[in-house]
C-alpha positions, 0 to 999 in steps of 0.5 A, a space after each residue: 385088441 388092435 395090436 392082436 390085429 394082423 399087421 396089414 389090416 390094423 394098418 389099414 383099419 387104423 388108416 381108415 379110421 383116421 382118414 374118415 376123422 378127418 373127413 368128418 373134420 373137413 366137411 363140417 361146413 356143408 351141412 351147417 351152410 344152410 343154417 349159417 346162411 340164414 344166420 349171418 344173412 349170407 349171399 349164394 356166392 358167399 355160401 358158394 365160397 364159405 363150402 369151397 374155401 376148405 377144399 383149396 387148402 386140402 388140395 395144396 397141401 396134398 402135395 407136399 403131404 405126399 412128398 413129406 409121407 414118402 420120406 418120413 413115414 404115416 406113423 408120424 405124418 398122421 397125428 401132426 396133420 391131424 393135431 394142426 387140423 384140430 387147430 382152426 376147429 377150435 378157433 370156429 368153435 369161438 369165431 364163427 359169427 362172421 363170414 371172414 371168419 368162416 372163410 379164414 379158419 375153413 380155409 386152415 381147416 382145409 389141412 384136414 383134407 390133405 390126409 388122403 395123401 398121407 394114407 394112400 401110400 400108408 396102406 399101398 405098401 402094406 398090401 400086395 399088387 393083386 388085393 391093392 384095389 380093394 384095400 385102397 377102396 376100403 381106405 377110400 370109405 373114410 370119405 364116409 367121414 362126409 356122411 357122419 357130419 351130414 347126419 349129427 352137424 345139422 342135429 348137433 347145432 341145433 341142439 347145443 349150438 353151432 360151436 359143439 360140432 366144432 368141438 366135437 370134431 377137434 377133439 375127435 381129431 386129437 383123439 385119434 391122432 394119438 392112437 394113429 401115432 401109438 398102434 400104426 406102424 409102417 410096411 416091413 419093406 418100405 421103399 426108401 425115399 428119394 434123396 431128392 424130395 421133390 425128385 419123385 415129381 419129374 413124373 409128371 415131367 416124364 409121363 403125360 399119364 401121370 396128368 391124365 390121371 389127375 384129370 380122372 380124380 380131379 372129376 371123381 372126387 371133385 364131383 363128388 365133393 361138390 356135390 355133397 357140399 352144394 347138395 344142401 344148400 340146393 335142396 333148402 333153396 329149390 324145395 324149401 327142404 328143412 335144413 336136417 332132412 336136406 343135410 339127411 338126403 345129401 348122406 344118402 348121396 354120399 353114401 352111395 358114393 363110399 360104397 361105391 369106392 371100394 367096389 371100384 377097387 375091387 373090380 379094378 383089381 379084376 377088370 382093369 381100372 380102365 374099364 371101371 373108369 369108362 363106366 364112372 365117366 359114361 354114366 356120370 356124362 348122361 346124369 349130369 346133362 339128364 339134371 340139366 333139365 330135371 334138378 327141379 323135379 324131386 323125383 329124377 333129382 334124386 334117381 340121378 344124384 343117387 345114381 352119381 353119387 355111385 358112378 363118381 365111388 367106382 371112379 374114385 376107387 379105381 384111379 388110385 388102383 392105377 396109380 399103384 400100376 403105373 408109379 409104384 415107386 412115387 405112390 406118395 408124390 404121385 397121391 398127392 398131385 394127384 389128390 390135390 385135383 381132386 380136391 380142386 374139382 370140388 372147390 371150383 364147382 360150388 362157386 360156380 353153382 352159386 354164380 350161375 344161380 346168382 347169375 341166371 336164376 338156374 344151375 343148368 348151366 351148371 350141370 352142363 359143365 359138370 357133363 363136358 368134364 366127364 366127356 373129356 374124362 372119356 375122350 383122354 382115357 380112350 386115347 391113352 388106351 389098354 395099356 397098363 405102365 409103370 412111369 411108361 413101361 409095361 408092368 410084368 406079373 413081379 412088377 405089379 405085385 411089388 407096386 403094392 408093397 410088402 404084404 
């Protein structure tokens, strides 16, 4: 059956369904927090730390992904990565009765996360200029990997204990990184790598807007992140919420947030990135300081998580869909750099929820900053303005359909 496939979509639904494998993988830890606290006796800070650890590896490690998926392909990145990301799943199914322990092997768990990076160029390629958009934003719904693990991790631990989600996962990974490795295959037309590896990344000393566009994703995503991590662990804290229905009320959050993303890509595809963008960041500024002062009433706590769990899935959708404009023959370094802010953005704000709790007894401060970052969203994207580039140049009609690859 997967053969039968047209090629562009087998490709992209055999990406997606690893991407969101993945995900599944990476976000294991946000869900059990709750639990795993009350366990091992963790500190807020330490939780803080325990969710955020997966995401520095994930985030480093889009780098070279993108450069190394450039060079040698998806069909043969996607199951080493995903095979090796099984690896510390099985050490936490043994080894997860301390902190360290948690921290060690969820920081080598972070691998997993880097596979976005390894797709976006896969599926790029294979779809042309003027559907690249939505395509990329379908990819985009593996973060949907995040939901399933909010929905069966909690339900699962209880069960069977907290090893059977860290099996579950390994052998998810090992499953279908085998059949990612046997049915993928790559665009027809697929540019040759640079001579160079890392030859593709003097963009970013060539053009501030490649930085720009980190900056974009580092909110979009990062936020997203953070906010499905810390969700939980919020709303067992504040409300006294049982674990399950906090992990449940986190899904919905993101969701909304995957639904979103290929909604963004689609009307990026149609509007422009940009104005997608200005509307990602607009909203997210006003929800974020509107939960400065009303995250401890349930009702608009969950009206304006809702709300941004969809500003922050336009915005993820469309980043992706300008750096096939802007890039078209670096869309895998390019990916990378700029995956790996994203997955910063959703390192750094979870330890700062955790501290400022720790430290003032509230996460309005918190929030605040979460508000300033999507202003300063706001203020770069208006300085960098309408136009549409590839590495600086304008992009005619022929140039924007072959920054999608061969369709």
């Amino acid at each position: 059956m997967v053969r039968s496939m047209r090629s562009p979509t087998r490709a992209l639904a055999l990406a997606t369904l690893a991407f969101t494998t993945c995900f599944y993988s990476w976000a294991l830890l946000g869900p059990l927090a709750p639990g795993l606290q009350q366990q091992l006796r963790l500190s807020e800070v330490q939780v803080g730390w325990m969710v955020a650890i997966p995401v520095v590896m994930g985030s480093v490690m889009r780098i070279p992904m993108g450069i190394v998926t450039d060079r040698f392909g998806a069909r043969r990145t996607f199951p080493i990565l995903m095979i090796l990301s099984a690896l510390p799943l099985a050490a936490l199914a043994v080894w997860h009765q301390s902190f360290w322990s948690l921290v060690v092997f969820g920081f080598l768990l972070g691998l997993a996360g880097s596979s976005f990076a390894v797709g976006v160029p896969f599926v790029s390629r294979w779809y042309a200029g003027r559907s690249q958009g939505a395509a990329l934003g379908i990819y985009g719904m593996g973060m949907g990997g995040t939901v399933l693990a909010a929905l069966t991790a909690p339900t699962i631990a209880d069960r069977l204990g907290y090893a059977a989600p860290f099996v579950l996962g390994a052998v998810l990974l090992v499953g279908v990184g085998a059949l990612f490795g046997w049915a993928a295959r790559e665009a027809p037309a697929t540019a040759p790598a640079p001579a160079n590896a890392l030859e593709s990344l003097t963009v970013f000393r060539r053009d501030p807007r490649a930085w720009a566009l980190t900056l974009f994703y580092f909110l979009a995503f990062g936020g997203f992140v953070a906010m499905f991590l810390y969700l939980p662990k919020l709303l067992v804290g504040v409300y006294g919420l049982g674990k399950t229905d906090a992990a449940a009320r986190a899904a919905g959050f993101a969701l909304l947030a995957v639904l979103a993303r290929p909604l963004g890509g689609w009307l990026a595809d149609r509007i422009g990135a940009r104005s997608v963008l200005l509307i990602s960041f607009a909203a997210g500024a006003v929800l974020a300081a509107a939960l400065t002062g009303f995250y401890q009433q349930i009702a608009p706590l969950t009206a304006a998580c809702l709300c941004l769990g969809v500003a922050f899935g336009l915005g993820t959708g469309a980043v992706f869909k300008m750096v096939g404009e802007e890039f078209p023959g670096s869309v895998g370094a390019v990916t990378g750099v700029v995956g790996a802010a994203g997955g910063l953005g959703g390192f750094f704000p979870p330890i700062v929820l955790g501290t400022v709790k720790a430290a003032t007894g509230s996460y309005a401060l918190a929030f605040l900053l979460l508000a300033a970052t999507a202003v300063a969203c706001l203020a770069v994207l208006t300085l960098m303005g309408g136009r549409s580039s590839a590495g600086g140049q304008p992009v005619g009609p022929g140039e924007a359909r072959a920054a999608g690859g061969s369709s």
